[in-house]
N, C-alpha and C positions, 0 to 999 in steps of 0.2 A: 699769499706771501705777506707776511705781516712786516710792520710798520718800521720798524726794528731791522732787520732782515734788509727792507729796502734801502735804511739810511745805511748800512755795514757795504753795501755791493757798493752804493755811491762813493761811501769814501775812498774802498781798494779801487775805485777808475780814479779819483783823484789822487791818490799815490801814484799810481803809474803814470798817470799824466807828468804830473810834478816828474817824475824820473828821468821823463822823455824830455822835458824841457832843460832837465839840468845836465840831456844830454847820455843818459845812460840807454847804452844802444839794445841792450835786450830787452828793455820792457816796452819795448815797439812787438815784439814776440806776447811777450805778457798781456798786451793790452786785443793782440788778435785771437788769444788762445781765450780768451775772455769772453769775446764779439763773433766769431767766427761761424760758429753754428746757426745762430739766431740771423747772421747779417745773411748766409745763404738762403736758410728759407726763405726770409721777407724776397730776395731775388728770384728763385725760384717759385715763389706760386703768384710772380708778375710773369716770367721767363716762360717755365715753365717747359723750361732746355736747360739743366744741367753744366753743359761746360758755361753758357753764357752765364749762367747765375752765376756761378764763378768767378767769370771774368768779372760781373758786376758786382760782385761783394770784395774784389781785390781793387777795384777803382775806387769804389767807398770807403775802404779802408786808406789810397792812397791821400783821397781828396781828405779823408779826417786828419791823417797826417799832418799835412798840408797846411790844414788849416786849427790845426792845436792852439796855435799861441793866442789866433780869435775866440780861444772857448772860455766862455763864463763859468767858471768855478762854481758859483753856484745854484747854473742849471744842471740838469739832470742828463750824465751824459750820454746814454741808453737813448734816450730821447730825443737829444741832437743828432749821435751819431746814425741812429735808425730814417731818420728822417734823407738823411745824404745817401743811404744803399737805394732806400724809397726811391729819391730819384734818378738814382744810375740806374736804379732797374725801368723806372721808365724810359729813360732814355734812350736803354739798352731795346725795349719793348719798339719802339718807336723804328728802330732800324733792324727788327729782328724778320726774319723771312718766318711764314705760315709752318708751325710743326704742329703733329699730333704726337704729344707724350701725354701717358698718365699723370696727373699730381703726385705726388709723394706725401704722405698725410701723415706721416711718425705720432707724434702725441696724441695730434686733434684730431685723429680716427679713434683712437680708445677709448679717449674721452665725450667722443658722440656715439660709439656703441654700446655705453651705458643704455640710450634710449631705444635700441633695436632689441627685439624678444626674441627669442627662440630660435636664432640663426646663429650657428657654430662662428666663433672668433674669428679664423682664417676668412670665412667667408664672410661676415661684418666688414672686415678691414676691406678687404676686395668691392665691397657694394659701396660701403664710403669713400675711397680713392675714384671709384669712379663716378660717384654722386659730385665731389669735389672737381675733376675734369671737369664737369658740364658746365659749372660755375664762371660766369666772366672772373678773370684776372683778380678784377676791383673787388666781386664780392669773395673772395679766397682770402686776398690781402685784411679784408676788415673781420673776416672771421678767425683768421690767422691772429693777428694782432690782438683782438677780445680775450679769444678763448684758450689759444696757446700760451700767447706770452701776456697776459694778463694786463694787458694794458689798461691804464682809462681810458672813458672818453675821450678827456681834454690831452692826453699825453696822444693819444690815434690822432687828434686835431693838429695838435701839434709836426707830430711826423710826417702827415700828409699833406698839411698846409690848408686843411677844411675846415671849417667850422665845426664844432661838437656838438651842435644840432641836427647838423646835416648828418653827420658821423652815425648819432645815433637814428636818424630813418635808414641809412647806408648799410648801416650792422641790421634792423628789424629786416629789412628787406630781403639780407642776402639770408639772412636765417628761412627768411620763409619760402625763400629759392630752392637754400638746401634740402629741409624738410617737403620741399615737393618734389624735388627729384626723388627722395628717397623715397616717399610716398609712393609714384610710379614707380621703384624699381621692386619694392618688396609690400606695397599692397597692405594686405591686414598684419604682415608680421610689422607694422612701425604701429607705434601707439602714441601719442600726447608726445608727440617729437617739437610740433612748436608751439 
């Protein structure tokens, strides 16, 4: 995403901010139809349950609500408000009983079966949603955040309240999780995956 591109998205959240504060009641609609997709995944590959992401990206959105008129104009608000689903979703994580669901990998399967050979599409996506399963929460979350949504470093540090040092041993690590699991799952068809 270039530079450009990023300052344009910034401004339309601060338009609708500004709307929401002057009180214009659909751009509370505008501002979820914006956040919405990205606020569930970050819940769901904490969650990793479906309705509770859910529930945890519409708490997130409530608490952003909530807390609009504490929002600094000019931080970054992708960054703030990711940072608040972050923690509903832990929190949600926290009281969640034991389930086994697959992850749901939408982009950041496609994007990692660039590095798989010879193994038909259908079945890439099937070996990386399950490569992604085996992954703690944590390392989905920082792979998620890298590679999907293209975050920095310091904007990951930021969301999750870690240092960007740490962030970045967090992200080499969980990469080199993934690329093992995948390694045992498909053997000589993965090549120079990490």
């Amino acid at each position: 995403m270039c530079i450009q591109s990023i300052v344009n998205e910034h401004q339309k959240d601060i338009v609708i901010i500004e709307r929401i504060r002057t009180g214009d009641k659909s751009a509370y609609r505008d501002l979820v139809q914006r956040h919405k997709d990205f606020a569930f995944t970050v819940a769901y590959r904490i969650l990793n349950h479906r309705e509770e992401a859910e529930e945890a990206a519409q708490d997130a959105f409530m608490q952003a609500f909530g807390a609009l008129k504490d929002f600094n104009r000019t931080a970054k608000f992708t960054t703030w408000f990711y940072r608040i689903v972050f923690n509903a979703a832990l929190g949600a994580k926290r009281r969640q009983k034991p389930t086994e669901t697959i992850t749901e990998t939408h982009a950041l399967a496609f994007s990692v079966m660039d590095t798989t050979q010879g193994i038909h599409k259908k079945e890439r996506f099937t070996q990386i949603q399950y490569a992604l399963a085996q992954l703690s929460p944590d390392d989905v979350t920082m792979i998620t955040l890298f590679y999907l949504k293209e975050h920095s470093l310091e904007e990951i540090a930021e969301i999750t309240a870690i240092s960007s040092e740490t962030i970045k041993v967090k992200l080499h690590r969980a990469r080199k999780r993934l690329a093992d699991v995948l390694r045992s799952q498909l053997g000589a068809e993965v090549k120079n995956l990490y």
